[in-house]
C-alpha positions as CSV (number, residue, x, y, z in Angstrom):
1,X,117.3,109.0,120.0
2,X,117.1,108.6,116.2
3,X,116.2,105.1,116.4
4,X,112.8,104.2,116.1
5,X,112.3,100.4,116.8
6,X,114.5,97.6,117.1
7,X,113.2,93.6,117.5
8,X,114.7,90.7,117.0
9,X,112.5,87.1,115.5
10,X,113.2,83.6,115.2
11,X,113.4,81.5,112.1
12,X,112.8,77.8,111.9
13,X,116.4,77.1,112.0
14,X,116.9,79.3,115.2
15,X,118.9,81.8,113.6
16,X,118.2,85.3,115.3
17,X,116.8,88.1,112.8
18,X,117.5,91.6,114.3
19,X,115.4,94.6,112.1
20,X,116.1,97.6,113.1
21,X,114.4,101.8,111.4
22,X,115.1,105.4,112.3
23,X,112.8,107.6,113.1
24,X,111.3,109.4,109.1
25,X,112.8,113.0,111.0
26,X,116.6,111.3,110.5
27,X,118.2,112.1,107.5
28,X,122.0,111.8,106.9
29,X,124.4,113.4,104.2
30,X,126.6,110.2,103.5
31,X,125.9,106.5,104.5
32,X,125.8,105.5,108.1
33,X,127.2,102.3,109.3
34,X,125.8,100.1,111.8
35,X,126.8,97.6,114.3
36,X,125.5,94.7,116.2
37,X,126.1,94.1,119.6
38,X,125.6,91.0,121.9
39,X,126.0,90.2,125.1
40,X,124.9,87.9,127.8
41,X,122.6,89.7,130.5
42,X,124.9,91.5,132.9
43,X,127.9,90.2,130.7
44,X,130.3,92.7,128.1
45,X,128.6,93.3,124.7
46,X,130.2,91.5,121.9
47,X,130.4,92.9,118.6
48,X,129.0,90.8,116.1
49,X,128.5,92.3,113.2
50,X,129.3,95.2,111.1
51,X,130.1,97.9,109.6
52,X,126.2,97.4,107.7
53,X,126.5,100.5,105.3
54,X,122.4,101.5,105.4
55,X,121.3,98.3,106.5
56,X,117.9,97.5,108.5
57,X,118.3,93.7,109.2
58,X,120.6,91.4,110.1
59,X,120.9,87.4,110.7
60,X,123.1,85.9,113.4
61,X,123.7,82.2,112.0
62,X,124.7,81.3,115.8
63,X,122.1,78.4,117.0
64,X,121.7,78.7,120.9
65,X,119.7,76.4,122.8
66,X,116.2,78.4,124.6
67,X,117.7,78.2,128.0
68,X,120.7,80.2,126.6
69,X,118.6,82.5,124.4
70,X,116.5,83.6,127.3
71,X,119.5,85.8,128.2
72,X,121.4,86.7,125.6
73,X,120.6,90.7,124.2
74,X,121.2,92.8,120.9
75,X,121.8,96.4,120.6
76,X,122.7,98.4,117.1
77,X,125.1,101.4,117.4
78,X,126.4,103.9,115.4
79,X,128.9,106.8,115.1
80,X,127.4,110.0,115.1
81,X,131.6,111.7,114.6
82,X,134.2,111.6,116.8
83,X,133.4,108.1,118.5
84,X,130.1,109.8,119.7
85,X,128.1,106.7,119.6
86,X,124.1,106.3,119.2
87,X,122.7,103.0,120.7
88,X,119.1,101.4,120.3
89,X,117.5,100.0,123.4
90,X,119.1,96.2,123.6
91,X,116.3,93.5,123.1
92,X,115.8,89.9,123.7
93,X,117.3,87.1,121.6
94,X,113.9,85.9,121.7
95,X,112.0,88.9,121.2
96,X,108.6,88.4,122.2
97,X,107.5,84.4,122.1
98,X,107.9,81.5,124.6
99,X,109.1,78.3,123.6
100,X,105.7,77.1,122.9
101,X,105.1,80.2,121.1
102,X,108.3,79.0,119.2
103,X,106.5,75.4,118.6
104,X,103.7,77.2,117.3
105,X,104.8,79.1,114.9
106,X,106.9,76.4,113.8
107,X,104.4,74.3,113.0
108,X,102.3,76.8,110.8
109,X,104.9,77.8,109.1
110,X,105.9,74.0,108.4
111,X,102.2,73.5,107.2
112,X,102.4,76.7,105.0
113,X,105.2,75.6,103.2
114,X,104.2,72.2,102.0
115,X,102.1,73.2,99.3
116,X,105.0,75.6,97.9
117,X,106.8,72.6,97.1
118,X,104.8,72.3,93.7
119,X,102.8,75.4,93.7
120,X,105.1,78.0,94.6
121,X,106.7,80.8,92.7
122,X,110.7,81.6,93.5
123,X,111.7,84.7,93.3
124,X,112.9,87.5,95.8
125,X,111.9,89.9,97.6
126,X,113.4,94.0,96.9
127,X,112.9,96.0,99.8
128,X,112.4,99.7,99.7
129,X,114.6,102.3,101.5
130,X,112.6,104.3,103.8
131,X,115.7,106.5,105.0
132,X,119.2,107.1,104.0
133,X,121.1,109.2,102.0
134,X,118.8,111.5,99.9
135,X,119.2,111.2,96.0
136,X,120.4,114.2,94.1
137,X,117.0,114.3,92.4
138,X,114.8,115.0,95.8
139,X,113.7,118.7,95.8
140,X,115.5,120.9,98.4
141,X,112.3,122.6,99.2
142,X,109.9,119.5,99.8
143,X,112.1,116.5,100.0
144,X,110.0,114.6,97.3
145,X,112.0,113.2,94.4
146,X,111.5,114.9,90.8
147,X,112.4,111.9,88.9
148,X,110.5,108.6,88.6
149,X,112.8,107.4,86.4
150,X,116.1,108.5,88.4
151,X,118.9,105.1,88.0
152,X,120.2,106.2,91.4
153,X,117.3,105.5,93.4
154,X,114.6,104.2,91.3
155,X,111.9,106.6,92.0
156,X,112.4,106.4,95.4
157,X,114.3,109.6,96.7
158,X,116.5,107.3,98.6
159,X,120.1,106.5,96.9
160,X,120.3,102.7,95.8
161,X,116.6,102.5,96.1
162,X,116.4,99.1,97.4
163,X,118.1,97.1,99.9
164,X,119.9,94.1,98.1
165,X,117.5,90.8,97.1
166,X,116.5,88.8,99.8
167,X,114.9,85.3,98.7
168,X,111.3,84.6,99.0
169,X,109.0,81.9,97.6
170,X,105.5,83.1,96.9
171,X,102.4,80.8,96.5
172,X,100.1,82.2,93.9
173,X,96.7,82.5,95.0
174,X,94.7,84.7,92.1
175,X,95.5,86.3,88.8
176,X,93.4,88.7,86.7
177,X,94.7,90.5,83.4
178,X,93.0,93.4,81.7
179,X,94.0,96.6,79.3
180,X,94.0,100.1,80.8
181,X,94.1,102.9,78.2
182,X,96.5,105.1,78.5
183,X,98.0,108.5,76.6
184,X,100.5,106.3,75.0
185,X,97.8,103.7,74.1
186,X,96.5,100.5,75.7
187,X,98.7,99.1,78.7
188,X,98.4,95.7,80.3
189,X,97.3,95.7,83.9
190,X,97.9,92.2,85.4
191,X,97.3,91.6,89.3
192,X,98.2,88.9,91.3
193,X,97.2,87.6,95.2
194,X,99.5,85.5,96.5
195,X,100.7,83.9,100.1
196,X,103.9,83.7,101.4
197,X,105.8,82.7,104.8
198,X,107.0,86.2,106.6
199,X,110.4,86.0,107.3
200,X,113.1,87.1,106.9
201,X,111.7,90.5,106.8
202,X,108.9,92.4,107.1
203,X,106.9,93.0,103.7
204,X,105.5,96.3,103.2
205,X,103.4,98.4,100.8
206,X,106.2,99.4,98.0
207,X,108.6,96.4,98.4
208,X,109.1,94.4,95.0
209,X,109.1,91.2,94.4
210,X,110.9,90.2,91.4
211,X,110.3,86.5,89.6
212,X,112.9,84.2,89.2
213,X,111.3,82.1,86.4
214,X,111.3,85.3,84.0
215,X,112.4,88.4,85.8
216,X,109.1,90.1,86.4
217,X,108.7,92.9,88.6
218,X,106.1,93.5,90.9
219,X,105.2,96.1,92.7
220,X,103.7,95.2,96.5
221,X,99.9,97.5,96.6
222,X,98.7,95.7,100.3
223,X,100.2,93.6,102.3
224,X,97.4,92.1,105.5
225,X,98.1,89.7,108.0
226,X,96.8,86.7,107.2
227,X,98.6,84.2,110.9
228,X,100.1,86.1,113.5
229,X,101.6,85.0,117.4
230,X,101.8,88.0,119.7
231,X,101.8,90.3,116.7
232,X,104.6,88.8,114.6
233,X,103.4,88.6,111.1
234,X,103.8,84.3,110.8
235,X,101.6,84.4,107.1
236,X,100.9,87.3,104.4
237,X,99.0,87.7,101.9
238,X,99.9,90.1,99.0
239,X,98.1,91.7,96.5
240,X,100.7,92.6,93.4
241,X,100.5,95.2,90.2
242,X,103.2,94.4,87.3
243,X,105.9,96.8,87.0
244,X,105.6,97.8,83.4
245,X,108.6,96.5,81.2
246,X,109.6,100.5,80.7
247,X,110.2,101.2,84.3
248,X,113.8,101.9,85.6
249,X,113.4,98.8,87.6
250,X,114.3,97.0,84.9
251,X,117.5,99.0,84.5
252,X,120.7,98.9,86.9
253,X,122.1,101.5,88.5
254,X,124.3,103.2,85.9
255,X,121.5,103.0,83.6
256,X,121.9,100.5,81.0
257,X,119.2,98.7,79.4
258,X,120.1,95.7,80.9
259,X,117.4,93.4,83.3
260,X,118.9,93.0,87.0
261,X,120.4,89.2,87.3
262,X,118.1,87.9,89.8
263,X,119.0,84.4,91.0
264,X,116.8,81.1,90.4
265,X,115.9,79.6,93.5
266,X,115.2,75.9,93.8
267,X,113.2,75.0,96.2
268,X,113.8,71.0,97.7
269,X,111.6,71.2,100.3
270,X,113.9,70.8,102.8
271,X,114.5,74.7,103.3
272,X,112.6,75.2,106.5
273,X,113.4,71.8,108.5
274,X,113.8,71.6,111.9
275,X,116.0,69.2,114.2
276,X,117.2,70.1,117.8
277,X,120.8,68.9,116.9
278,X,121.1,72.4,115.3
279,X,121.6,74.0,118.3
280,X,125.5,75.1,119.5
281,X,126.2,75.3,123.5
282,X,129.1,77.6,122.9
283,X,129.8,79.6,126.1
């Protein structure tokens, strides 16, 4: 089975978030695209969702009530040719927490989010490929990319480089500046620690996170833990290098010298509400 892991987590809103990886042995020649099943438990399986060219995660709008979710499953499936279909092992709509689990995690998350109200940082959140199709700059021989500067994947060895932007608030936590000589001369070397609520994704060492205020990029060096429930990341804590303004970050894919429109996100405060009207008894 080339999938490695599939799970599925909760927002506050009680949307399902189904991630899904292949194992780092799969590698493909042209784009694979996925699809997401569901079904009730012993019912047919429902496509919901696809074709996801490359994807990793998905987000099923559908609001459920608990009793509901408790037996409803997701699968992702893909054609391997000829309608020779691959299929991850289906999970729980509510992966791994009980309701009070739920209330929980809720309520952290609630408290987290207050102070980003007036403290926090918009901006998004660039997630790195870690499989795909390979770029045409990756050695043959070694399967490393040659090209750090390479428009089709951005350094990465993966084509497109980066999944597209998903939106995440940041609350700034410490910054420190200072000049690192280089052979082209001095170079500035800012860092930043910051907070940040984990979902919709997982963060990992890698991932970018660009600023919405003045289209920064930075790159992600650590990413710990700070809240977890039952090993779901709830709270991390990020430790960030600046991308330096020559990077092909800052360039789009066919290469011109343009910055990458990232969109301004204004946050109300009322993002991350909760109210049990939102859930949908749809049988």
């Amino acid at each position: 089975m080339n999938f490695e892991w599939t799970y599925v987590t909760t927002n506050l809103q009680m949307q399902k978030i189904i991630r899904w990886t292949m194992r780092p042995s799969f590698k493909s020649s042209a784009p694979i695209d996925f699809y997401v099943d569901k079904a009730r438990s012993g019912g047919e399986w429902e496509e919901v969702a696809g074709p996801l060219e490359d994807e990793c995660t998905f987000i099923d709008t559908t609001r459920w009530n608990w009793n509901k979710d408790l037996n409803t499953f997701y699968r992702i499936r893909y054609d391997k040719g000829t309608e020779d279909w691959e299929y991850s092992i289906p999970v729980r709509a509510i992966g791994s927490w009980e309701r009070k689990d739920f209330a929980v995690a809720k309520e952290i998350a609630r408290k987290e989010l207050l102070s980003y109200q007036l403290l926090g940082l918009p901006g998004v959140l660039l997630k790195r490929r870690e499989w795909g199709t390979p770029c045409h700059c990756v050695d043959f021989d070694t399967g490393e990319p040659q090209d750090s500067q390479c428009t089709e994947c951005f350094g990465t060895g993966i084509s497109k480089g980066y999944y597209a932007p998903i939106t995440l608030t940041v609350n700034p936590q410490q910054l420190s500046h200072s000049m690192t000589r280089t052979d082209r001369g001095l170079a500035d070397d800012n860092k930043r620690m910051v907070r940040c609520v984990a979902y919709p994704t997982l963060i990992k060492e890698n991932d970018l996170w660009l600023d919405s205020s003045n289209g920064t990029r930075w790159v992600i060096r650590g990413a710990t833990t700070a809240t977890e429930l039952k090993g779901v990341p709830l709270i991390y804590e990020l430790a960030l290098n600046k991308v330096p303004m020559t990077d092909v970050i800052y360039k789009d894919p066919e290469g011109i010298n343009k910055s990458i429109e990232v969109p301004v996100v204004q946050t109300t405060g009322t993002e991350h509400t909760w109210t049990d009207d939102l859930c949908e008894d749809e049988y």
